[in-house]
C-alpha positions in Angstrom: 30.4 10.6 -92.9 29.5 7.5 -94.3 32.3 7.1 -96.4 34.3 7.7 -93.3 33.0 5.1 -91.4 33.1 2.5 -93.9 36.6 3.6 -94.5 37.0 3.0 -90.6 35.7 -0.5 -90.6 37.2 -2.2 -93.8 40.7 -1.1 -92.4 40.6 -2.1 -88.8 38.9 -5.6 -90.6 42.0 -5.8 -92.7 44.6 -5.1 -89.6 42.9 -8.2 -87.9 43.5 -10.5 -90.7 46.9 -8.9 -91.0 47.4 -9.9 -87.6 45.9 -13.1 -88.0 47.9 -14.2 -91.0 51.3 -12.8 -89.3 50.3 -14.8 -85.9 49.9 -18.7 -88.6 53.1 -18.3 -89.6 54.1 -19.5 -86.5 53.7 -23.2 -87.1 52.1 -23.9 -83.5 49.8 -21.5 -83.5 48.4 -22.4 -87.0 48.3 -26.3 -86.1 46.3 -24.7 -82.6 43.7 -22.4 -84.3 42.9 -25.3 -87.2 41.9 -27.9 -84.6 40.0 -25.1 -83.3 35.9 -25.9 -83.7 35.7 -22.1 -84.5 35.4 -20.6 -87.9 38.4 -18.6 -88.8 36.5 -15.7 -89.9 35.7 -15.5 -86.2 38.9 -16.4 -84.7 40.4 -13.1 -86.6 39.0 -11.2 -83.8 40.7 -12.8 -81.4 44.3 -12.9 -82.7 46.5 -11.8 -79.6 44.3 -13.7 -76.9 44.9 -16.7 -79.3 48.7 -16.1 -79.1 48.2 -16.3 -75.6 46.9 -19.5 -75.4 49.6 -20.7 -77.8 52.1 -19.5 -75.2 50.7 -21.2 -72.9 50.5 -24.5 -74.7 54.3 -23.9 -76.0 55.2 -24.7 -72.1 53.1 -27.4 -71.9 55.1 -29.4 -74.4 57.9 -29.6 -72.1 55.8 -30.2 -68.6 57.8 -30.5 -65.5 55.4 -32.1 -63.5 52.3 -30.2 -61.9 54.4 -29.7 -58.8 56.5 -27.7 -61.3 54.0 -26.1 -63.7 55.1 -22.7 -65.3 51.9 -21.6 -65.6 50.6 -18.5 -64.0 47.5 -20.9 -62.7 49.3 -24.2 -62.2 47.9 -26.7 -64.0 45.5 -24.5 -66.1 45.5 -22.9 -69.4 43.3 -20.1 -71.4 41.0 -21.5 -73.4 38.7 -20.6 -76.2 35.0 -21.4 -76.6 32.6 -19.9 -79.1 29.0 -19.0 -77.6 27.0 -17.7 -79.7 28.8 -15.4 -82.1 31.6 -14.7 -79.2 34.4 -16.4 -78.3 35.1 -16.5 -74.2 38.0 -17.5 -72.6 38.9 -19.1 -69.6 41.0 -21.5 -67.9 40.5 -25.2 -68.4 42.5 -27.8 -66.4 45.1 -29.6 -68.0 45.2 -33.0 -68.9 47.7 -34.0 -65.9 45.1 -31.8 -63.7 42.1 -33.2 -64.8 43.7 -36.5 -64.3 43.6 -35.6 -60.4 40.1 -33.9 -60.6 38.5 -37.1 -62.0 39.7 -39.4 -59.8 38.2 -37.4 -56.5 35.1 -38.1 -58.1 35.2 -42.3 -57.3 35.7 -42.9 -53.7 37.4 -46.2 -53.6 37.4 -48.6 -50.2 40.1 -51.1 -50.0 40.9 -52.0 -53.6 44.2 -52.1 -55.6 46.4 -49.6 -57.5 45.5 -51.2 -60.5 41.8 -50.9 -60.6 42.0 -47.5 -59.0 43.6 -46.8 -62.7 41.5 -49.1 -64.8 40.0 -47.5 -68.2 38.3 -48.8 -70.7 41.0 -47.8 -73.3 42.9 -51.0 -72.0 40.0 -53.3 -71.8 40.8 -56.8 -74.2 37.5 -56.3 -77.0 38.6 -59.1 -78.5 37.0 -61.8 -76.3 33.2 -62.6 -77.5 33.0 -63.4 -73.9 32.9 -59.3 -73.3 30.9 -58.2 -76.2 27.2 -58.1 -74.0 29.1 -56.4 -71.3 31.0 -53.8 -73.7 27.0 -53.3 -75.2 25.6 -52.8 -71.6 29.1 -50.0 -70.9 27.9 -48.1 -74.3 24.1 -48.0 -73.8 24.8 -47.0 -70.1 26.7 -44.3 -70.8 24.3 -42.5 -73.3 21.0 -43.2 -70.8 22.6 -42.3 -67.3 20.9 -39.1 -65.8 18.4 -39.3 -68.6 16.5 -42.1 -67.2 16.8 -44.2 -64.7 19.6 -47.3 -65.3 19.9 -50.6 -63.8 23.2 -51.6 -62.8 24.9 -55.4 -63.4 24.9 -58.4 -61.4 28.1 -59.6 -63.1 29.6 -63.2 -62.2 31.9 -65.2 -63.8 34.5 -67.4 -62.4 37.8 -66.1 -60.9 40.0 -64.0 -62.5 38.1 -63.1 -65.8 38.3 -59.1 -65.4 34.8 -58.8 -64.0 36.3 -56.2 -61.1 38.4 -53.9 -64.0 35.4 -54.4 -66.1 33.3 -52.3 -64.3 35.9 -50.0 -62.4 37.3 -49.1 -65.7 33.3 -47.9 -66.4 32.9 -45.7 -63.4 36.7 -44.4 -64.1 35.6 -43.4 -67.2 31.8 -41.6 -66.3 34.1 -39.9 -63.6 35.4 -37.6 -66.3 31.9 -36.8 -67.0 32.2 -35.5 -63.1 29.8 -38.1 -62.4 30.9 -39.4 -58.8 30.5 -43.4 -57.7 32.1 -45.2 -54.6 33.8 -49.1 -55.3 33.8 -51.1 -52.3 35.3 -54.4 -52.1 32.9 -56.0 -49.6 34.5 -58.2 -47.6 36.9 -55.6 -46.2 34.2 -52.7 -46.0 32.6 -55.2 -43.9 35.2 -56.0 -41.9 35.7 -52.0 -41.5 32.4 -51.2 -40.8 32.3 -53.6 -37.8 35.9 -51.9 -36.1 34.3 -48.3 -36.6 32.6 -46.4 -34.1 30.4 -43.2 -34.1 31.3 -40.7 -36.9 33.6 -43.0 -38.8 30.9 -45.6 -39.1 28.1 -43.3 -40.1 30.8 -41.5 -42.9 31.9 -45.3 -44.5 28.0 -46.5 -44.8 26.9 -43.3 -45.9 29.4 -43.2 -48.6 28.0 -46.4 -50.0 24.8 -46.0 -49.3 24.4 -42.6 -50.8 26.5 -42.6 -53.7 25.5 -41.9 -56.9 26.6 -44.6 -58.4 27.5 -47.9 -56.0 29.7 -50.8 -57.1 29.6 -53.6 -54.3 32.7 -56.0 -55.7 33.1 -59.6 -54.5 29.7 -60.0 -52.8 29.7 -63.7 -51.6 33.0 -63.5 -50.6 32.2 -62.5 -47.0 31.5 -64.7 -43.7 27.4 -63.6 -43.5 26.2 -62.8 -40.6 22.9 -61.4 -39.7 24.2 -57.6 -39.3 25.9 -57.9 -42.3 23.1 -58.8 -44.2 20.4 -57.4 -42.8 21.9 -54.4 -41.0 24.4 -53.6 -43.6 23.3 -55.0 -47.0 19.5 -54.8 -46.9 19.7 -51.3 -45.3 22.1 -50.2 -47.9 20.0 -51.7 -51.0 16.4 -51.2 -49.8 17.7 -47.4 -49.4 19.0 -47.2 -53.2 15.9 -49.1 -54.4 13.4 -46.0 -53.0 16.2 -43.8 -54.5 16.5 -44.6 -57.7 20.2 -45.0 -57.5 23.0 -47.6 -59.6 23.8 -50.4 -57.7 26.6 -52.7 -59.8 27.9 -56.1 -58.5 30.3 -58.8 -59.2 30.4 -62.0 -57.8 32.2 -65.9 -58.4 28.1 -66.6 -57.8 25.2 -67.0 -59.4 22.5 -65.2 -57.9 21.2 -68.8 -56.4 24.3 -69.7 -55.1 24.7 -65.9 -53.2 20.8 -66.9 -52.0 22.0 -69.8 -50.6 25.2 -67.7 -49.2 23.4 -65.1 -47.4 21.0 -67.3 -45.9 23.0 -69.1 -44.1 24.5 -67.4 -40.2 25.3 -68.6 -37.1 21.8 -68.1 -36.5 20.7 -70.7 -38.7 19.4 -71.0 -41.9 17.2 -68.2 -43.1 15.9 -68.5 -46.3 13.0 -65.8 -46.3 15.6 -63.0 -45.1 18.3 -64.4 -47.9 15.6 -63.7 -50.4 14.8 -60.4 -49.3 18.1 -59.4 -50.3 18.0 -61.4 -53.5 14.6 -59.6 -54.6 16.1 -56.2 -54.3 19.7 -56.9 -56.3 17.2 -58.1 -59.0 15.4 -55.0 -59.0 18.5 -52.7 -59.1 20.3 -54.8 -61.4 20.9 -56.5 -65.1 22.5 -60.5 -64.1 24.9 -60.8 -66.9 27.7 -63.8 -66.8 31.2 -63.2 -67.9 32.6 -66.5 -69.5 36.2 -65.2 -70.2 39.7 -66.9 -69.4 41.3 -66.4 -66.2 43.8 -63.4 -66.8 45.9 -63.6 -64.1 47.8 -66.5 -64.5 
């Protein structure tokens, strides 16, 4: 009986490599299975759900378009992963898919196409300028949601990439489904002031709760007292208790937005402006971008 069995199990193991070596010489499925992270001795187990996702693929290489995906789950495809000495497979989103996913993970408030798209795959490393800011984007990304990580109070003069610096950032750690909201401030402001009722609560809330916060062109604004104390101070003194990124850019220097924000139509108020102050220096890193202006 043992003989029987053994017989059993060293020919169904030599139909799978059959199989197997019948399915590589198809020159897109061997190409698939070798980037594969999986061991092939493994992977002969799994020949015809392997072909599968090779068939899958095949109609990838000539995409139509999401609108116009082939696939039976638009904008999907089967997938292997090995977990423990199995492989599972399920559908993971495409590239042009996940391209959509990511993005609903940064809600953006008034800013352009461009930086709606920025990525750090296009950002110039070759200014010295950069290289502390580049440094801070690397040792961000390995600390965030391991420990708690200040943000940047980046200035720098105009047009030196300070904006697409850090947008291209929270593009990236959106891939990492790790949601953050860019507001360029003068215009949330501005917003916030024609809203009413639900629609105020839902644009505050959505900076003031966000994961990760980027506040662009602080300075920039006409202060007045509700912006700064209503707005700003409520907003930061919130994300302070809460442990939660803040990032800023600004053409000032922390001194010169002290001097900003204290002055209103109220006066001059110095002790209020340096409230505020006190709490960007506790949720940020100042760093200054000395860079040429790269949009002339």
């Amino acid at each position: 009986m043992e003989d029987v069995k053994k017989y059993f199990k060293e020919n169904s193991q030599n139909t799978l490599k059959d199989n197997y070596i019948k399915a590589c010489s198809d020159e897109v499925f061997q190409n698939y299975v070798h980037q594969l992270p999986i061991k092939e001795e493994v992977l002969v187990k799994y020949t015809s759900s392997l072909e599968e996702c090779v068939k899958q693929r095949k109609k990838c290489m000539h995409c139509p378009g999401l609108k116009e995906c082939p696939q039976e789950v638009k904008g999907f495809v089967l997938t292997p992963e090995q977990i423990d000495k199995r492989v599972i497979f399920s559908y993971v989103a495409c590239s042009k898919k996940q391209s959509i996913l990511y993005k609903d993970n940064v809600t953006y408030f008034d800013v352009s196409k461009d930086i709606r798209n920025a990525s750090l795959k296009e950002v110039y490393t070759d200014d010295k300028g950069r290289v502390p800011i580049i440094k801070y984007f690397n040792d961000f990304m390995k600390k965030y949601g391991k420990e708690d990580t200040k943000g940047l109070y980046l200035t720098g003069s105009f047009g030196t990439g300070k904006t697409y610096l850090i947008s291209a950032l929270l593009n990236d750690m959106a891939k990492k489904n790790i949601k953050s909201t860019i507001v360029y401030y003068p215009e949330f402001l501005r917003e916030l002031k024609s809203s009413f009722g639900s629609d105020f609560d839902e644009k505050y809330n959505a900076a003031k709760k966000s994961p990760i916060l980027f506040i662009d062109d602080i300075g920039a604004e006409n202060c007045s007292s509700w912006s700064r104390d209503e707005i700003l101070g409520s907003i930061l003194q919130y994300r302070m208790e809460e442990h939660l990124t803040t990032f800023f850019t600004s053409n000032l220097t922390l001194q010169e937005l002290e001097n900003h924000l204290s002055i209103t139509s109220s006066g001059v108020e110095k002790v209020k402006a340096r409230r505020i102050i006190e709490r960007i220096k506790q949720l940020t890193i100042p760093l200054e971008l000395v860079s040429k202006n790269r949009r002339k």
